[in-house]
LUMTIBA-111256 format. One record per atom (N, C-alpha, C): residue number from 1; z, x, y. Coordinates in pm, 1 decimal, decimal comma. Layout:
residues N
+-----+----------+----------+----------+
| num |       up |     east |    north |
+-----+----------+----------+----------+
| NUM |        Z |        X |        Y |
...
+-----+----------+----------+----------+
***
This chain:
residues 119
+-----+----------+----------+----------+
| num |       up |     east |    north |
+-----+----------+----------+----------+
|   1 |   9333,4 |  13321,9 |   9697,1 |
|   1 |   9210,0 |  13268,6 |   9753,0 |
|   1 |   9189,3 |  13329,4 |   9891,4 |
|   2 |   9082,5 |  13383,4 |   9940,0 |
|   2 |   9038,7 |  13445,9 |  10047,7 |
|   2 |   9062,2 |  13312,7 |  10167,2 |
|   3 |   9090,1 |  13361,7 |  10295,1 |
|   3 |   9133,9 |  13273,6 |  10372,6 |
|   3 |   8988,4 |  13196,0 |  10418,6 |
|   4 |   8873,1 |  13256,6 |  10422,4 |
|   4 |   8744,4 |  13193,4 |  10426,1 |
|   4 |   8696,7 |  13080,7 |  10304,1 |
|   5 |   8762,1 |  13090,9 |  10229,8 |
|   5 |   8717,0 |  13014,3 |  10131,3 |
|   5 |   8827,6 |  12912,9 |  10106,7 |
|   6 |   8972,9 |  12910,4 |  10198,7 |
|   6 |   9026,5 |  12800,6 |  10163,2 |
|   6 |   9012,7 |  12666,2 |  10252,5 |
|   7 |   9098,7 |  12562,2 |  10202,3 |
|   7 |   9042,2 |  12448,1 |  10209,4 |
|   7 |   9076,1 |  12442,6 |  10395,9 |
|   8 |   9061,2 |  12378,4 |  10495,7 |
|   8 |   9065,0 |  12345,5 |  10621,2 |
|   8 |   9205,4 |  12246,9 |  10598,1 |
|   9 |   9275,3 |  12310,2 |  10749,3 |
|   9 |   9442,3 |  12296,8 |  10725,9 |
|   9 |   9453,1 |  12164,9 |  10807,6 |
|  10 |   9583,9 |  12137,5 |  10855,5 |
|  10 |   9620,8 |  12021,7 |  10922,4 |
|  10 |   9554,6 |  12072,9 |  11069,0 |
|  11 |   9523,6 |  11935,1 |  11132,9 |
|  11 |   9466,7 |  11920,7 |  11267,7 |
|  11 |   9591,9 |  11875,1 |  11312,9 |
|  12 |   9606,6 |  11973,5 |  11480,4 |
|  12 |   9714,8 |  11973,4 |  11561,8 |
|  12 |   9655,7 |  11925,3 |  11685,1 |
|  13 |   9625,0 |  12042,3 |  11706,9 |
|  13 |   9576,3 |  12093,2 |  11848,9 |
|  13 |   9477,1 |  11982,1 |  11949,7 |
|  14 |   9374,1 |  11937,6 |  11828,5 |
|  14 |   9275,7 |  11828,4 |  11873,7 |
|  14 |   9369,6 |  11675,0 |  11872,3 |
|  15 |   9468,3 |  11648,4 |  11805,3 |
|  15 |   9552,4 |  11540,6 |  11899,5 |
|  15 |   9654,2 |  11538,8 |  12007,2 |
|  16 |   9693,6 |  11690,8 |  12057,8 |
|  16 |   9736,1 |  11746,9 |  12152,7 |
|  16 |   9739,7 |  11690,7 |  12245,4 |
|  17 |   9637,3 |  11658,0 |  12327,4 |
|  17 |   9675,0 |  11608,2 |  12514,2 |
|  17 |   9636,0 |  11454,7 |  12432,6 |
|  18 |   9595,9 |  11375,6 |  12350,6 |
|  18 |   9642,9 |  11224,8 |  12322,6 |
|  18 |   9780,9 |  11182,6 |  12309,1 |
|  19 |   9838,2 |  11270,8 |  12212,1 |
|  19 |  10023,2 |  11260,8 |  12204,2 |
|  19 |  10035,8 |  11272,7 |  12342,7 |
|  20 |  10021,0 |  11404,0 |  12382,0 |
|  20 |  10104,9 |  11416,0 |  12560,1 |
|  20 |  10065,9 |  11312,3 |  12638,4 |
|  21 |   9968,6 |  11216,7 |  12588,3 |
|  21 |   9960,1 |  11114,1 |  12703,3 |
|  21 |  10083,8 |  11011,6 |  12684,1 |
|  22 |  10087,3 |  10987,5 |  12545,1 |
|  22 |  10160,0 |  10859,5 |  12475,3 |
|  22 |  10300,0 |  10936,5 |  12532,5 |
|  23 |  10326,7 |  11044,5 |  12524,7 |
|  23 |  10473,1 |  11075,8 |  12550,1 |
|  23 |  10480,7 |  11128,3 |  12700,3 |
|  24 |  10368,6 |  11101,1 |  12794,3 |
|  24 |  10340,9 |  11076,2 |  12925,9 |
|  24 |  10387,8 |  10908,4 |  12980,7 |
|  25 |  10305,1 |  10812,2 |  12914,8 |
|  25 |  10322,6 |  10701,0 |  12899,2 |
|  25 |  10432,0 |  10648,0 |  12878,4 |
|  26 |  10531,9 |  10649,2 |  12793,1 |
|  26 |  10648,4 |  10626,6 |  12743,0 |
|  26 |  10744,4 |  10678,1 |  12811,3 |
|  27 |  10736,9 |  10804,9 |  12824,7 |
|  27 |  10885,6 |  10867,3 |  12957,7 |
|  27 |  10863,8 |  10874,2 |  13085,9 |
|  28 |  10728,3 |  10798,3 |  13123,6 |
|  28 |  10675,2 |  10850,7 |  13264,5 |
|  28 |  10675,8 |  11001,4 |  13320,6 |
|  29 |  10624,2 |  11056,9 |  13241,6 |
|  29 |  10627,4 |  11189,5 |  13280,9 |
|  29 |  10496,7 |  11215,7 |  13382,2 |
|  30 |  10485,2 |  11244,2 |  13479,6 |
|  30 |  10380,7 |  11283,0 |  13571,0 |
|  30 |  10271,0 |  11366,0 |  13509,1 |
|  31 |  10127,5 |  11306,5 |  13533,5 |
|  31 |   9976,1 |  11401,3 |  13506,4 |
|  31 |   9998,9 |  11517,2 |  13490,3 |
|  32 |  10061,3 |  11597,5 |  13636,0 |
|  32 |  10081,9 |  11741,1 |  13661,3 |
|  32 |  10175,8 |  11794,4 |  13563,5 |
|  33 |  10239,5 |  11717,3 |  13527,3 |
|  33 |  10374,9 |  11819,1 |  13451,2 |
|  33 |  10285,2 |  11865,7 |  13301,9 |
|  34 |  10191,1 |  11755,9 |  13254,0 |
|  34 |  10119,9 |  11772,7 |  13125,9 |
|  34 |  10017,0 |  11913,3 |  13172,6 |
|  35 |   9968,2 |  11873,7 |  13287,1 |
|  35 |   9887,9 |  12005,8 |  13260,7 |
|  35 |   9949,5 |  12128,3 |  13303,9 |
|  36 |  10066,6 |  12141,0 |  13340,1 |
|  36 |  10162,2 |  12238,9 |  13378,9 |
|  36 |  10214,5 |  12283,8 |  13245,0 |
|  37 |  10202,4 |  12201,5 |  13162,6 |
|  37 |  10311,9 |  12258,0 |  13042,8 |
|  37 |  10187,3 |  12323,9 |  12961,4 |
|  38 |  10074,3 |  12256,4 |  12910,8 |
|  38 |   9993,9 |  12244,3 |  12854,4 |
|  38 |   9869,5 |  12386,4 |  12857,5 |
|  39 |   9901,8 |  12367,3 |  13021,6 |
|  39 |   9741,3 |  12480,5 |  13046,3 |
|  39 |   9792,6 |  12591,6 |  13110,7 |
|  40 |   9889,3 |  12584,6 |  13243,1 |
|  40 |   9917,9 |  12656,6 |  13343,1 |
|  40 |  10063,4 |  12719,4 |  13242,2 |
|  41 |  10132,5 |  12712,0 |  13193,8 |
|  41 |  10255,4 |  12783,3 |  13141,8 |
|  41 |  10199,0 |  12901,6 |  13027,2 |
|  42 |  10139,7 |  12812,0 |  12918,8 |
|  42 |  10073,8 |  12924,5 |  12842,4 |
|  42 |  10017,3 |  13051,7 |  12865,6 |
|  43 |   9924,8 |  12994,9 |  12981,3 |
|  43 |   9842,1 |  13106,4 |  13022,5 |
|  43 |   9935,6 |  13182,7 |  13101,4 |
|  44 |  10053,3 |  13170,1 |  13144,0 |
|  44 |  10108,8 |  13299,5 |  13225,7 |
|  44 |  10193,3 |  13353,8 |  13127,2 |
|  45 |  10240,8 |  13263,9 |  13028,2 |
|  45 |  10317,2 |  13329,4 |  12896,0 |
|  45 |  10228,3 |  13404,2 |  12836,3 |
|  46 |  10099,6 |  13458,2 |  12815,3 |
|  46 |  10046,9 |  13545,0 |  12749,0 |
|  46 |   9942,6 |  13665,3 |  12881,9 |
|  47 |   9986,1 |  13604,2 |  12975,8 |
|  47 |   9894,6 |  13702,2 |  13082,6 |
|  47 |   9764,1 |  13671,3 |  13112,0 |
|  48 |   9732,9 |  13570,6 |  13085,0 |
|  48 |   9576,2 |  13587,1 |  13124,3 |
|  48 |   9515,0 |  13458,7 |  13273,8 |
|  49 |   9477,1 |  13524,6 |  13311,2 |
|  49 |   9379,7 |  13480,8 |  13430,9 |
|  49 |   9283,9 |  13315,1 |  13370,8 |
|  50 |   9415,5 |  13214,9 |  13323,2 |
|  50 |   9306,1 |  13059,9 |  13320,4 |
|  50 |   9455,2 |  12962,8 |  13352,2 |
|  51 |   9416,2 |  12866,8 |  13277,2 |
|  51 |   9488,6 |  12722,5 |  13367,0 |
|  51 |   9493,6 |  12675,0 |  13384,1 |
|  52 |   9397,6 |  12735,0 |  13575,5 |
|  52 |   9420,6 |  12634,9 |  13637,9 |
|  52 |   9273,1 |  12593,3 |  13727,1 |
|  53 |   9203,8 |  12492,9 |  13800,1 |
|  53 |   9126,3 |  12513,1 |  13893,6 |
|  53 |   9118,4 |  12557,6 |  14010,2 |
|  54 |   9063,2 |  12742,8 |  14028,6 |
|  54 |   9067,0 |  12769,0 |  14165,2 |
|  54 |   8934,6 |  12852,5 |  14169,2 |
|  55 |   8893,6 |  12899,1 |  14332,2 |
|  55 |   8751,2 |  12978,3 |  14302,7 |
|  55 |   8776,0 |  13100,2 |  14243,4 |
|  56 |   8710,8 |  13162,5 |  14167,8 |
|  56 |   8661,9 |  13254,9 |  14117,5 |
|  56 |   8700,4 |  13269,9 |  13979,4 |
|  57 |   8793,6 |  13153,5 |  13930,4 |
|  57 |   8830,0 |  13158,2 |  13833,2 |
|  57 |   8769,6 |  13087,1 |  13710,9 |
|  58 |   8760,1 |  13142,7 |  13565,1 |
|  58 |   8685,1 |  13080,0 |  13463,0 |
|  58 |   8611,4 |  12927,3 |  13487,2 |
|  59 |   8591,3 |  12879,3 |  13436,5 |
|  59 |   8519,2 |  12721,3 |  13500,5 |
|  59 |   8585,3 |  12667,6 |  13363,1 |
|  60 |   8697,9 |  12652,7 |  13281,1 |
|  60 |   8740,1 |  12612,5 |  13178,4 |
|  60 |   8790,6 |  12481,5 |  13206,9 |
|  61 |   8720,3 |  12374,7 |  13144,5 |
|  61 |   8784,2 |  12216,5 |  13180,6 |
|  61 |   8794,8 |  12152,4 |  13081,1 |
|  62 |   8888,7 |  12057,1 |  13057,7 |
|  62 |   8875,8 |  11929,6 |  12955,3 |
|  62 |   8910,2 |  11818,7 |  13007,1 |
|  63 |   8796,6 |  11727,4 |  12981,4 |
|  63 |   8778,6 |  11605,3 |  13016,2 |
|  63 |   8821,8 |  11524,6 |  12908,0 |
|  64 |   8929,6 |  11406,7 |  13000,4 |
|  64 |   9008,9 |  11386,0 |  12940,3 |
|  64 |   9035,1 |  11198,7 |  12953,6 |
|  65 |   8996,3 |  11112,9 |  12878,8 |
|  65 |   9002,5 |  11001,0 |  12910,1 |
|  65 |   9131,2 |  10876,7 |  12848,6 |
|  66 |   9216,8 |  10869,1 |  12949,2 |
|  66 |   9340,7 |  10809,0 |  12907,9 |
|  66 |   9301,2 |  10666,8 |  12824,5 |
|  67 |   9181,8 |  10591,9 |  12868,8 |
|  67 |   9185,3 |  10477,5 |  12891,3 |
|  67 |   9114,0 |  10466,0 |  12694,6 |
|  68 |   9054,4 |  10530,6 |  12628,9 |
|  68 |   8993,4 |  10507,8 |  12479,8 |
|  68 |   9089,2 |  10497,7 |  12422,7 |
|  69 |   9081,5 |  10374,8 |  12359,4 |
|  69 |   9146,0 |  10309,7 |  12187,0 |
|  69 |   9096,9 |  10390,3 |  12105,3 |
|  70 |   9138,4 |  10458,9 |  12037,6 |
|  70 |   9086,2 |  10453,8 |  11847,2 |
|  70 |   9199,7 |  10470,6 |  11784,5 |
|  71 |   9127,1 |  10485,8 |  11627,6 |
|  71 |   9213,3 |  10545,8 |  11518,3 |
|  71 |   9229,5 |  10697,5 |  11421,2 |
|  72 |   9282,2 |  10711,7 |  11465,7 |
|  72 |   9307,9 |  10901,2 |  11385,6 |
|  72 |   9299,9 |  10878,9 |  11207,6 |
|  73 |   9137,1 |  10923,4 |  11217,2 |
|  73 |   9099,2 |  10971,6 |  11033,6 |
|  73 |   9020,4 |  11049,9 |  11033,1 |
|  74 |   8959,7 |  11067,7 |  10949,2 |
|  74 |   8880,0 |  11200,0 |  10881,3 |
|  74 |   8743,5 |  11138,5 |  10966,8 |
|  75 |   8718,2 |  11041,2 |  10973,4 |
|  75 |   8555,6 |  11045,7 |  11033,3 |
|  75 |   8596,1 |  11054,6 |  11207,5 |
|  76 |   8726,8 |  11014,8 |  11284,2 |
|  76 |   8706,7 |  11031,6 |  11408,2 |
|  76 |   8758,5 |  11235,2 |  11452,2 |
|  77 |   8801,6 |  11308,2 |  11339,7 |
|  77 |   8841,0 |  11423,6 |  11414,6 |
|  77 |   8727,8 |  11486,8 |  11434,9 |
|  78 |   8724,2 |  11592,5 |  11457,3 |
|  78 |   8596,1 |  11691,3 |  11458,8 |
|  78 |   8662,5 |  11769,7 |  11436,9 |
|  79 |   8753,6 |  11849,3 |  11413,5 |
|  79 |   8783,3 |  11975,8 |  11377,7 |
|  79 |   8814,9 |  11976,2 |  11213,3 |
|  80 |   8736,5 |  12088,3 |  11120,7 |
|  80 |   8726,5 |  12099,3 |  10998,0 |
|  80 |   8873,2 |  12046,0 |  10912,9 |
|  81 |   9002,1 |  12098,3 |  11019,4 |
|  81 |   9109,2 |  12016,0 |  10947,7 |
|  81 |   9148,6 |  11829,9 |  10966,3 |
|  82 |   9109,8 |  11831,3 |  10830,0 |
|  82 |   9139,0 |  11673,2 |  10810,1 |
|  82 |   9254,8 |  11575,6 |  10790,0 |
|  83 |   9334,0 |  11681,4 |  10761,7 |
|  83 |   9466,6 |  11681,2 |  10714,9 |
|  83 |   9620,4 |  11629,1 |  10820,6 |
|  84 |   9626,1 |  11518,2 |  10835,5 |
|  84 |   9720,7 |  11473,2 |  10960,3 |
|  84 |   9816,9 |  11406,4 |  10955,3 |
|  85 |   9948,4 |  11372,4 |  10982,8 |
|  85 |  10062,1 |  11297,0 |  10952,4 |
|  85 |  10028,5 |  11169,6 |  11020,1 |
|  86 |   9949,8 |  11167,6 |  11120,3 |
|  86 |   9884,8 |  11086,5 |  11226,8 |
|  86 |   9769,3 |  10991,3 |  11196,6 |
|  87 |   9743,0 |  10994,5 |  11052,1 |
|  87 |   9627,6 |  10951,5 |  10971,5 |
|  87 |   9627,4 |  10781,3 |  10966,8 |
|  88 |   9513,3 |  10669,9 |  11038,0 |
|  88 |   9543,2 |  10575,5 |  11046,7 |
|  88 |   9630,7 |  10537,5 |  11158,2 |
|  89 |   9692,5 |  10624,1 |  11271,0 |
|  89 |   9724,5 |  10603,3 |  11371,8 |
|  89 |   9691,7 |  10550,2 |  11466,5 |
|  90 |   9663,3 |  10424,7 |  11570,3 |
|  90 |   9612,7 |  10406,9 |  11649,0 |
|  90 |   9645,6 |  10462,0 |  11770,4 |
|  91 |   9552,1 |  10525,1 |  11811,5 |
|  91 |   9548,8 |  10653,5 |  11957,4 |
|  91 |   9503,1 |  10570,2 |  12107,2 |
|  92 |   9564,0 |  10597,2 |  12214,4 |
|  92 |   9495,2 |  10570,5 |  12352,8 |
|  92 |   9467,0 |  10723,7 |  12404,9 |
|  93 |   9348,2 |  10755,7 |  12453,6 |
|  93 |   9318,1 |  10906,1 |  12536,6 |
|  93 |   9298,3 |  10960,5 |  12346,3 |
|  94 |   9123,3 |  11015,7 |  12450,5 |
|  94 |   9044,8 |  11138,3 |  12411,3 |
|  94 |   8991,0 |  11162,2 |  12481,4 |
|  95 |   8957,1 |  11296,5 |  12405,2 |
|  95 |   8921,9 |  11444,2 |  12485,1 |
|  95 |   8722,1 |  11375,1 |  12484,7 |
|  96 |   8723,2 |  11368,4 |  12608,0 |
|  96 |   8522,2 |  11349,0 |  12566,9 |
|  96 |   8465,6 |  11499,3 |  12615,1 |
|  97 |   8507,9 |  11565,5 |  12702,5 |
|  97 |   8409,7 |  11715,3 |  12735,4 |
|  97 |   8502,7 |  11834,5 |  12734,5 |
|  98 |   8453,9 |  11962,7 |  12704,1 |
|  98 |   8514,3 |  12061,2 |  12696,6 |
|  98 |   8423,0 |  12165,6 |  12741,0 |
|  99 |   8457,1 |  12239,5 |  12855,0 |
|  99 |   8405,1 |  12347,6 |  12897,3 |
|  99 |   8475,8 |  12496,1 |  12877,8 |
| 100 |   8411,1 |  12606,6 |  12813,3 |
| 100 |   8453,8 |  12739,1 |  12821,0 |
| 100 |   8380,2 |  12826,3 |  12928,7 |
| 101 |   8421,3 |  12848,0 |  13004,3 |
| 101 |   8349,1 |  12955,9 |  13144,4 |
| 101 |   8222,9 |  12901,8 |  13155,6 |
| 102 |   8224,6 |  12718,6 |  13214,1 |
| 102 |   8114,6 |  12694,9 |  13251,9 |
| 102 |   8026,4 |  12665,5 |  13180,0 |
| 103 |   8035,9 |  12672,7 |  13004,0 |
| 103 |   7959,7 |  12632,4 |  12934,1 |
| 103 |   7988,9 |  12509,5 |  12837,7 |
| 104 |   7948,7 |  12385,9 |  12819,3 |
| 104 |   7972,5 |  12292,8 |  12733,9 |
| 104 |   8049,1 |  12346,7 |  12592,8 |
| 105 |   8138,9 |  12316,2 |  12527,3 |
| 105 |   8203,2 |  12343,6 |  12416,8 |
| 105 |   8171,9 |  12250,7 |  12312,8 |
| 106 |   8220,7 |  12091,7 |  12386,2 |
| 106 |   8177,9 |  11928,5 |  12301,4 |
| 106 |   8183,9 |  11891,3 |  12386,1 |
| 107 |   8112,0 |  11760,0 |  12331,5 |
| 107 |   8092,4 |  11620,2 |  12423,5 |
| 107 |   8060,9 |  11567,6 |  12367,7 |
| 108 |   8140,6 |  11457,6 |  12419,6 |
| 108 |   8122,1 |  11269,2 |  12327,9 |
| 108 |   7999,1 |  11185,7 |  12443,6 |
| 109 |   7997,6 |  11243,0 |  12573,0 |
| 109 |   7945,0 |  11188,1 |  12657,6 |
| 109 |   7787,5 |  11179,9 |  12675,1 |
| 110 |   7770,2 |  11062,2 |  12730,4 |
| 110 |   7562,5 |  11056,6 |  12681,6 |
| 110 |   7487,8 |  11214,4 |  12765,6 |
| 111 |   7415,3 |  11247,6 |  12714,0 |
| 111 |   7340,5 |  11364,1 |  12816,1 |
| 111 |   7291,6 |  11325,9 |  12949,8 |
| 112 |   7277,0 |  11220,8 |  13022,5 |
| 112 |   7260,2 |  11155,2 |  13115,7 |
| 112 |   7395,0 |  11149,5 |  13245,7 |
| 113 |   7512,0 |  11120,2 |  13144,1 |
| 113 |   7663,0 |  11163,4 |  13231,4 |
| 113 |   7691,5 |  11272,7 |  13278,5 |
| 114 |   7642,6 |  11353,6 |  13167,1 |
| 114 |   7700,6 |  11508,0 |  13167,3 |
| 114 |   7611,0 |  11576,7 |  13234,4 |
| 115 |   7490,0 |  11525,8 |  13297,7 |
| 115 |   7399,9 |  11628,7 |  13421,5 |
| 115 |   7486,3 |  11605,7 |  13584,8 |
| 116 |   7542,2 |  11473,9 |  13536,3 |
| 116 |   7633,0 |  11474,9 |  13689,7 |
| 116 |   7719,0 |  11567,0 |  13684,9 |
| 117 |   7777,4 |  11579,3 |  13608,9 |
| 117 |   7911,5 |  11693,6 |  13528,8 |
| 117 |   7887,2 |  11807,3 |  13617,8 |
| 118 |   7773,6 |  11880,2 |  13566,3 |
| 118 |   7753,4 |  12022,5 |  13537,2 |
| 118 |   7674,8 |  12044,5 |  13662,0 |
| 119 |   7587,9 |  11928,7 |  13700,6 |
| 119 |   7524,9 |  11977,7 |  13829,8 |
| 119 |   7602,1 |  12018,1 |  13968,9 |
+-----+----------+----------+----------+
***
């Protein structure tokens, strides 16, 4: 089967910084160390110029809200893989905004929030 035509795989990535909160939460691991491991390590493990917030650099952000309850299923992911060990899980922290170089990616947030955002 052509890889375009197969079915959409397990979702990781999009419960990513929710786990790192819960295993933030639980070992007390400090804010910084998550986005140290998360954003700032990667990016120097492959060479590239992101991260972190400084001037002149990409405008790449994710907004990130510790404080949301839900539950991990097929109608709360957004990414085509539906597929999760995490299924029926109850979650604290999601991702509500995502910026790539300054440009909106998603958002859960009303269009009214997000002009404070961007302005």
């Amino acid at each position: 089967l052509p890889f375009a035509e197969s079915e959409a795989g397990e979702t990781g990535l999009e419960l990513l910084l929710t786990l790192a909160g819960k295993w933030m939460r639980e070992q007390n691991v400090p804010p910084a160390r998550i986005v140290e491991l998360l954003c700032g390590n990667p990016a120097d493990i492959i060479k590239v110029q992101a991260g972190s917030l400084r001037t002149g650099m990409p405008a790449d952000l994710c907004l990130f809200n510790p404080e949301v309850d839900w539950v991990v299923g097929e109608a709360s992911l957004i990414s085509q893989g539906k597929h999760t060990p995490f299924n029926g899980f109850p979650m604290q922290g999601k991702v509500q905004l995502t910026m790539v170089n300054g440009n909106v990616g998603y958002s859960s947030l009303e269009k009214s929030k997000m002009k404070v955002l961007v302005a």
